[in-house]
DRENDRENTI-992824 format. One record per residue (C-alpha): residue number from 0; residue in three letters; x, y, z. Coordinates in steps of 0.25 Angstrom, whole numbers. Each point is the difference from the previous one (the first is absolute). Example, Ala and Ser with C-alpha at 12.3 -4.5 7.8 and 13.67 -1.06 7.14 Angstrom:
<nodes>
[0; ALA; [49; -18; 31]]
[1; SER; [6; 14; -2]]
</nodes>
This chain:
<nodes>
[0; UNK; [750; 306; 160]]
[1; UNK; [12; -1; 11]]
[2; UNK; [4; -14; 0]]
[3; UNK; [0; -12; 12]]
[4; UNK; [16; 7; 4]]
[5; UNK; [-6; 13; 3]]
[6; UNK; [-9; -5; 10]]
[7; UNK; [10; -10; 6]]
[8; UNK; [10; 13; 2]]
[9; UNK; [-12; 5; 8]]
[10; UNK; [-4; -13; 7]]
[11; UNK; [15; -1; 4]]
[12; UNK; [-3; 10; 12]]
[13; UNK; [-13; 0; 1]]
[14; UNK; [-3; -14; 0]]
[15; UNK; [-7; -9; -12]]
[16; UNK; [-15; 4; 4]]
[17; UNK; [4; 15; 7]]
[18; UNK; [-2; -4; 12]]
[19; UNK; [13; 5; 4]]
[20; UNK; [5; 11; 6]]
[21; UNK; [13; 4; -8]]
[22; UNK; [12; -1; 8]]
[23; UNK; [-9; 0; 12]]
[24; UNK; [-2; 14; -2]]
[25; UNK; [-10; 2; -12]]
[26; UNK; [-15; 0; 1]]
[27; UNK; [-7; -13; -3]]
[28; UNK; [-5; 1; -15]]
[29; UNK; [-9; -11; 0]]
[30; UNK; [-14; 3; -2]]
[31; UNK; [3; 14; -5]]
[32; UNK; [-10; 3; -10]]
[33; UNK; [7; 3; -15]]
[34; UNK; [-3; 17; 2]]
[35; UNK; [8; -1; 11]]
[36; UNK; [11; -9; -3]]
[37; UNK; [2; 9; -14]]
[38; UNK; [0; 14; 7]]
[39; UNK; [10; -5; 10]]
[40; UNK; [10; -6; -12]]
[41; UNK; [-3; 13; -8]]
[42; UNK; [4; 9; 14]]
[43; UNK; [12; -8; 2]]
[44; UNK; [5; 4; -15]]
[45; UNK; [-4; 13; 2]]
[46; UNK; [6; 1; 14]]
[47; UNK; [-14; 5; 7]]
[48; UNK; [-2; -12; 6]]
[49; UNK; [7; -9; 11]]
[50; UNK; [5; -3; 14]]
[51; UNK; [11; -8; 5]]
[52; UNK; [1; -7; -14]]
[53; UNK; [1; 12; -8]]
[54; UNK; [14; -3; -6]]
[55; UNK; [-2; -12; -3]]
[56; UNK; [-13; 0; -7]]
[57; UNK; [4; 12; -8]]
[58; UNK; [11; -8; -8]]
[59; UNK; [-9; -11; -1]]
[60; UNK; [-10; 5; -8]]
[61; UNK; [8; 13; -6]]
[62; UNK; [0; -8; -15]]
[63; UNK; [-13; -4; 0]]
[64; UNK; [-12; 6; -9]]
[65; UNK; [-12; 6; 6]]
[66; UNK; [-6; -13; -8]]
[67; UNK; [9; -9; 6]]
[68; UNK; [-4; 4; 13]]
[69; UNK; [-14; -2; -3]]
[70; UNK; [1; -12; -4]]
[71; UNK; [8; -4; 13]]
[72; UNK; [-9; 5; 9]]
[73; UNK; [-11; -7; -7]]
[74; UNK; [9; -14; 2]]
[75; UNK; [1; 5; 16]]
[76; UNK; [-14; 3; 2]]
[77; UNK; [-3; -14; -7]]
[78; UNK; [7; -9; 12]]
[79; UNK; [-8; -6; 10]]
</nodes>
């Protein structure tokens, strides 16, 4: 399980409940089902995925399992 750090690395963008748009150029995360929150982290390690954030995002999640994204998108989709 990815500990409270990882999600606070995420959160430092995106804002605590994801309702933020990443340097003001991301799209809004919150209320992103898990599905859809786990194929965009996997299409950002694979490089299929992204737009203006591309880069970025591709670093951030380059070290983490396919199970740690799981579990991340899980703790996203969970915010309210």
């Amino acid at each position: 399980s990815l500990s409270a750090a990882s999600l606070a690395a995420c959160a430092g963008c995106h804002g605590a409940d994801f309702s933020k748009a990443a340097l003001g150029k991301s799209q809004v995360v919150k209320g992103w089902d898990a599905a859809k929150i786990e194929a965009s982290l996997k299409g950002y390690k694979d490089g299929s995925y992204g737009g203006a954030m591309k880069g970025t995002m591709t670093g951030q999640v380059k070290a983490l399992s396919d199970a740690d994204i799981a579990d991340l998108a899980k703790q996203i989709a969970a915010m309210k």
